[in-house]
C-alpha positions in Angstrom: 70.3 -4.2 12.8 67.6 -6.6 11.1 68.8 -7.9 8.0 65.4 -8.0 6.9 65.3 -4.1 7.4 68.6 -3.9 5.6 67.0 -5.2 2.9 64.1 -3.3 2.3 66.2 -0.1 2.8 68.6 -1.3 0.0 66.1 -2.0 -2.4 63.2 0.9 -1.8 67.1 3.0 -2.8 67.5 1.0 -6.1 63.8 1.0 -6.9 63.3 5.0 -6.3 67.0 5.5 -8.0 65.9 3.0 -10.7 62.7 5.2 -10.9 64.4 8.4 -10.8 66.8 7.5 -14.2 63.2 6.1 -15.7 64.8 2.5 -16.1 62.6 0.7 -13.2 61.2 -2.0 -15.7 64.6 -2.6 -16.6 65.8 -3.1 -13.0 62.6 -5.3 -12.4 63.6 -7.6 -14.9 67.0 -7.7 -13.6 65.7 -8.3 -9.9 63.6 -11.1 -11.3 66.7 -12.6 -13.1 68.8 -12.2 -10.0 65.9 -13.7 -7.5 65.4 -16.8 -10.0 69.2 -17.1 -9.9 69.4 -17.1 -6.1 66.4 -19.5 -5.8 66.9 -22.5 -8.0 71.1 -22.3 -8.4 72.1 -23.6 -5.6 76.2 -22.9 -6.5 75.2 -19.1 -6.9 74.0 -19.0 -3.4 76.6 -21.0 -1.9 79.2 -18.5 -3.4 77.6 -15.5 -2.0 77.6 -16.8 1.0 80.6 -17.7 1.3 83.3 -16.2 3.3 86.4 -17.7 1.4 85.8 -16.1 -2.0 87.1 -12.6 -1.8 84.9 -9.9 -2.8 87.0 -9.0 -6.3 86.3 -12.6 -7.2 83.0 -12.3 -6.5 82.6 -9.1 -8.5 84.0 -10.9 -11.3 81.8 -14.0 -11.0 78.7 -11.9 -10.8 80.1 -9.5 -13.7 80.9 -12.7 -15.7 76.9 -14.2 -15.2 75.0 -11.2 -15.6 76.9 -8.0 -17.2 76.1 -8.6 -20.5 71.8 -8.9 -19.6 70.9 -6.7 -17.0 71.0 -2.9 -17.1 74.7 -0.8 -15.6 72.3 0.5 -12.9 71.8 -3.2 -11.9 75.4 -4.1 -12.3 76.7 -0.8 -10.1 74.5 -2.1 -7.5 75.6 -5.6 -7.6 79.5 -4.5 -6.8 77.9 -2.1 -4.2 76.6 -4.8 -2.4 79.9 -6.9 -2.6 82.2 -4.1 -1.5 79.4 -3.5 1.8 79.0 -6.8 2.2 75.6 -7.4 1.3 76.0 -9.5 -0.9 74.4 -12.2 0.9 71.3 -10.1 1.3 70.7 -10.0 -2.3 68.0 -12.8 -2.7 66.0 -10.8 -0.1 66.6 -7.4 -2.1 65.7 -8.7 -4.9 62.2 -10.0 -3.8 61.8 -6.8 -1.9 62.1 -4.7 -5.4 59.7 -6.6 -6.9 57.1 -6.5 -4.2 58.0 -2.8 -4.4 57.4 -2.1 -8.2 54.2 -4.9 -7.8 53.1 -1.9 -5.7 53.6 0.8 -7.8 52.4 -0.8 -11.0 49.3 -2.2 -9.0 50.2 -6.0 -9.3 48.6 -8.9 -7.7 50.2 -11.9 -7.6 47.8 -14.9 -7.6 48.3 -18.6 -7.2 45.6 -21.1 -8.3 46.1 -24.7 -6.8 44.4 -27.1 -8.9 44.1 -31.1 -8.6 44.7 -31.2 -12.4 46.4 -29.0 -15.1 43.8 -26.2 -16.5 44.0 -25.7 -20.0 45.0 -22.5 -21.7 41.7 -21.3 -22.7 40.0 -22.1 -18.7 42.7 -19.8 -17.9 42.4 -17.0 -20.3 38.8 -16.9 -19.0 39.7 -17.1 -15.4 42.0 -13.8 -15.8 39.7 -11.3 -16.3 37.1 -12.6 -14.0 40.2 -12.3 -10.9 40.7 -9.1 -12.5 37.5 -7.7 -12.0 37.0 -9.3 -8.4 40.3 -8.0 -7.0 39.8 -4.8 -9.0 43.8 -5.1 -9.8 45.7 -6.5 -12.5 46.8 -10.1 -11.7 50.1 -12.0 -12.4 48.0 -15.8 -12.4 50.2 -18.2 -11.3 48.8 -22.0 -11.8 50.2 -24.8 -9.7 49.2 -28.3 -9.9 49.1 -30.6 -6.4 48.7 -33.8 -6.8 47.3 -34.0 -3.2 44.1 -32.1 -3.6 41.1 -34.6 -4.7 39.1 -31.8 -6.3 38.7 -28.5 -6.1 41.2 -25.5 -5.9 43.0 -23.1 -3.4 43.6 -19.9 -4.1 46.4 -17.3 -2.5 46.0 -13.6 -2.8 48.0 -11.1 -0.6 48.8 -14.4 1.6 45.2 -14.5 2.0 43.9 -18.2 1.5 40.6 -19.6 -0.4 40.5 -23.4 0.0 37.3 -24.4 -1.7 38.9 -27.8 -2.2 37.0 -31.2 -2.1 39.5 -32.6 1.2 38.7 -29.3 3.1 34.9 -29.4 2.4 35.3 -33.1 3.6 36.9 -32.1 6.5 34.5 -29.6 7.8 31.8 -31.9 6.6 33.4 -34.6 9.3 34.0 -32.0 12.1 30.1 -31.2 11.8 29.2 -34.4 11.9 31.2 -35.2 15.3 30.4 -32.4 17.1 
């Protein structure tokens, strides 16, 4: 079966179960904890992955990092996925429960690509104005690339906006030679 299937089957359960006991934002915390944890600590991944690290070792490791912040819900599900082993599926669970309760709660994530950084009060401005286009509420995310001349490029629902100077250049030059 498709892991990525597996996935999404494992964490539509937690995020209805998690909805059922009325602890869902709790869970989404914890799945944003976990997913950070999986994404930028390399050693964490490595250890789920492995093969030679029994699966009461890595119950304790995981019990040892994360049962004294996330919810028991969260913690039942993390030695779940150990003793099934899933554990190694638990990066893509995790991002799967968030895209789930982004759903439900009506969330849109947005990235802004700028050239330079924005200043808080541009982007206390810019909020509502996404808001009111996308008719949703928005998490803004603001990235700088040091690559774009001018401009911005904005990603919504992996839908792309590039109203930067380098791609008006280019379609300026393509124009111009055709």
């Amino acid at each position: 079966m498709d892991n990525s299937l597996i996935s999404v089957r494992y964490a539509k359960a937690l995020f209805l179960l998690s909805k059922e006991k009325g602890v869902v934002d709790m869970v989404f915390n914890d799945m944003c904890m976990l997913a950070d944890q999986c994404k930028n600590v390399d050693d964490f991944s490595e250890m789920l992955a492995s093969p030679v690290i029994t699966p009461s070792k890595k119950k304790k490791m995981l019990k040892s990092i994360f049962e004294k912040h996330v919810h028991k819900l969260t913690m039942n599900f993390l030695g779940i996925m150990v003793d099934n082993k899933r554990d190694t599926l638990l990066s893509s669970i995790s991002r799967n429960f968030i895209d789930f309760y982004k759903e439900e709660q009506g969330l849109k994530t947005v990235t802004l690509y700028t050239a330079f950084e924005l200043d808080d009060e541009y982007i206390n401005n810019l909020k509502p104005i996404l808001e009111k286009e996308l008719d949703a509420k928005i998490e803004l995310i603001v990235r700088v690339r040091d690559h774009l001349i001018g401009g911005f490029i904005l990603m919504v629902d992996g839908k792309m906006i590039d109203a930067s100077v380098a791609n008006k250049l280019k379609k300026l030059k393509h124009r111009l030679l055709s």
